[in-house]
Each structure stands twice: as C-alpha cells, then as structure tokens.
C-alpha positions as CSV (number, residue, x, y, z in Angstrom):
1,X,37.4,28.4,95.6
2,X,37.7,25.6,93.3
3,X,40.1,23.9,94.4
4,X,38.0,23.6,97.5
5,X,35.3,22.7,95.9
6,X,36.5,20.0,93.7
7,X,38.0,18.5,97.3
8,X,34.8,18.5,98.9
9,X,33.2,16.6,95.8
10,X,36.5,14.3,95.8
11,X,35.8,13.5,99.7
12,X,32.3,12.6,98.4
13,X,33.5,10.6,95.8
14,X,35.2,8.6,97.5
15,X,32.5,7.7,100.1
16,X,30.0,7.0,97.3
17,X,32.6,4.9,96.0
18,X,33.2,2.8,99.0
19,X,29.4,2.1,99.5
20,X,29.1,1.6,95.9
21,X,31.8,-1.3,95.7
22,X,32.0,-2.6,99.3
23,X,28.5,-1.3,101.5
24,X,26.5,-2.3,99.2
25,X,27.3,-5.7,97.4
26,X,27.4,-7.0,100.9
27,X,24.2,-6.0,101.9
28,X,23.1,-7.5,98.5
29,X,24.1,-10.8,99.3
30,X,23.1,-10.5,102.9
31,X,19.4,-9.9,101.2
32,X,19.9,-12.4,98.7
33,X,20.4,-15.1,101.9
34,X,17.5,-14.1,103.1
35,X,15.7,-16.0,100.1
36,X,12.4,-14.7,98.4
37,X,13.4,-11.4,96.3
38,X,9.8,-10.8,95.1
39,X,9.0,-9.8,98.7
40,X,12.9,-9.2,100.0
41,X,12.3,-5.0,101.0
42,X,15.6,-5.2,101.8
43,X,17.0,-6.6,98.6
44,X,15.0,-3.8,96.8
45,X,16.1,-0.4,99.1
46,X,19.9,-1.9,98.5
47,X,19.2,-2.0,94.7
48,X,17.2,1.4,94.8
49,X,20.7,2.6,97.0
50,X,23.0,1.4,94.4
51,X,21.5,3.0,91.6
52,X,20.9,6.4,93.4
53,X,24.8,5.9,94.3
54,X,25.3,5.5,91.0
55,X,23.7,8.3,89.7
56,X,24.9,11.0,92.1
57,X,28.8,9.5,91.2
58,X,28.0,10.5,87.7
59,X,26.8,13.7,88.7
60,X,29.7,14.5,90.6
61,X,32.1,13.4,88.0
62,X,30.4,15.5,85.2
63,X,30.6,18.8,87.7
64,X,34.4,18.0,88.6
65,X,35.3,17.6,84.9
66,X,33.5,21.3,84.3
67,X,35.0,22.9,87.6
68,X,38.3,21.6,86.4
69,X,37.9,23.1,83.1
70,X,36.9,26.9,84.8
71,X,39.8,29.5,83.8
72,X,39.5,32.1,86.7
73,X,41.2,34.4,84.1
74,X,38.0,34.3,81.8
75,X,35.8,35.7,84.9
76,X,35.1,39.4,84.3
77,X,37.1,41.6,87.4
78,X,34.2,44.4,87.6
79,X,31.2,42.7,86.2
80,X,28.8,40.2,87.8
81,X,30.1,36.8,87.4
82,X,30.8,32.8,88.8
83,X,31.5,33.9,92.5
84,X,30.5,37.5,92.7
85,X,28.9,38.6,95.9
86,X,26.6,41.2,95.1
87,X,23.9,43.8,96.5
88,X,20.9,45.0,94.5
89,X,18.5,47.0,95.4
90,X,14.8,46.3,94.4
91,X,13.6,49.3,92.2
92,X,10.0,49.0,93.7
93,X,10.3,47.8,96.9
94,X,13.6,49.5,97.3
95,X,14.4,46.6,100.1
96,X,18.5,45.4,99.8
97,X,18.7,41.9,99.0
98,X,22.6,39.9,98.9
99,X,23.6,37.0,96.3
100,X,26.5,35.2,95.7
101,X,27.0,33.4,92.3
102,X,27.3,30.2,92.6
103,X,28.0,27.0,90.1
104,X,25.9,24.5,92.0
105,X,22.6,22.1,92.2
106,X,19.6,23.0,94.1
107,X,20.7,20.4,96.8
108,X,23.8,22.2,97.7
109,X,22.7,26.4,97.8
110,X,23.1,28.1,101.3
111,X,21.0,31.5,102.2
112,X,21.8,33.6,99.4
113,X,23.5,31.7,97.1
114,X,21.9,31.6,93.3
115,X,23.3,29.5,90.5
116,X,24.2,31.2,87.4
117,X,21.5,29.2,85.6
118,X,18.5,30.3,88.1
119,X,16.4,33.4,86.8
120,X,18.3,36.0,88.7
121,X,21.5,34.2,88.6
122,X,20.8,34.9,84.5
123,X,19.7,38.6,85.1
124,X,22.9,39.4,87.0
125,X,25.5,38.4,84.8
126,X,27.5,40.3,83.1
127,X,25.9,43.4,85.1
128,X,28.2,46.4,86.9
129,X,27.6,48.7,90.0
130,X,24.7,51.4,88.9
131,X,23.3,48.9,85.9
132,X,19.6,47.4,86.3
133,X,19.1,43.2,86.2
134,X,15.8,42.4,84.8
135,X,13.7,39.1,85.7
136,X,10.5,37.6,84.8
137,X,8.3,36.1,87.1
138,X,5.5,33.9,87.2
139,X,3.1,36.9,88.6
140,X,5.6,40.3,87.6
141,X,9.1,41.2,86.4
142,X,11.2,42.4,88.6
143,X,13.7,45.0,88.6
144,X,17.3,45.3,90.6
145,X,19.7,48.0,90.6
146,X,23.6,46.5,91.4
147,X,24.8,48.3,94.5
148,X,27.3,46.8,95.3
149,X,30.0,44.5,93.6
150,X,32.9,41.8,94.9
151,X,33.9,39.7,91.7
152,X,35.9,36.3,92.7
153,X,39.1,39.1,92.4
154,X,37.7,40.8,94.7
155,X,37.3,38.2,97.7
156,X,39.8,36.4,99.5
157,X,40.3,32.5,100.2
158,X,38.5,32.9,103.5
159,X,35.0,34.1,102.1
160,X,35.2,32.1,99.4
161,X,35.4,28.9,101.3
C-alpha cells in the first residue's frame, strides 16, 4: 500500500518538477518579452504557478518522508488502524456506514475514505469488532458500534491499491 503510494507521489514529483524547472521559466521569459510586468497577467498566473508548484512539491516531499518512515509492524492486526476497512453501525439511526483509514489530504479522499486525523478517523482508532467510537459534532455526538473489521493484515495488495 505504501509502496504504491509513495510511486504515485514520486510520478507527481517528478511532473511538478519538470514544470517547476523547464514549463515554467520559459513561460516566464516568454512574459517578460512581452514588456510591461505591472499589467503582464501572464507574467503574474506563471509566478502565482510557480509558487503553488512549489508549495505542493514540499507538500509531497514532507508526506513521502513520513510514508517512508510507517513500520507496517507497528499497525495493530485486530484493532482499527492506518488502512483498516471498517463497518459501524450507527447506534441511533442503526443505518451501516463503510470507512477505510486513510493517511491523506482532503484533496486526495475517495467515497469512504477518512484520514486518521478527521473526527471519526480519531474516534475509530484503536477500536475492535463489538466496541463503540464516539464523535462530537457541531449539532450532536454520535455514536458507532464496529461491526466489522479488515486491519491492513487483513487485506490483500489488490484492495489496497
């Protein structure tokens, strides 16, 4: 799972890293022809690229380096954890609801992915089959009972992927 993740950053990286150093210092000096920079709008969306470009490449380095650093080992085998697919079931509504643990941003979560840091993500740690997650939110807490339980032991390559 990592492994496959850190690739799909890499891939990134290294097309950030082409616009960053080829891209977009030629369409900088293509704007910088085109004289006036006070009113150039092209001059300024290539300056407002690179430092977005920038930014993201720092982000992506800093989640490598922590990916890199993940012992698998250290992730508990029957308790909620980094890459557990799980079922609760909402005490008062009793409706099923399905989460995967994810480490991630905001910008990169599919339909039922949380990240451990979200709310829930926090509730469900550390929890087993049968045990309650409690979460606050803005208008009531809420209450899930674990159903069910696949840990990253659990799962193979394929659904991980």
């Amino acid at each position: 799972m990592f492994q496959e993740l850190i690739a799909k950053m890499a891939r990134e990286v290294e097309k950030l890293s082409y616009e960053l150093n080829v891209t977009l210092p030629f369409e900088i000096r293509k704007a910088v022809e085109l004289g006036d920079l006070k009113e150039n709008s092209e001059y300024k969306a290539a300056l407002e690229r690179q430092q977005f470009v920038q930014a993201r490449l720092g982000q992506l380095t800093q989640r490598v380096t922590k990916l890199a650093n993940i012992d698998i080992a250290q992730i508990s085998a029957d308790r909620v954890g980094l890459g557990s697919q799980v079922i609760v079931e909402d005490e008062e509504t009793k409706a099923r609801e399905s989460y995967e643990l994810v480490f991630g941003d905001a910008g990169e979560l599919q339909d039922g992915h949380v990240t451990m840091a979200s709310p829930i993500g926090l509730a469900l740690q550390g929890k087993a089959v049968g045990e309650q997650a409690i979460f606050k939110l803005p208008k009531k807490i809420r209450r899930l009972v674990i159903m069910e339980l696949k840990t990253i032991h659990d799962r193979s390559a394929d659904e991980l992927a």
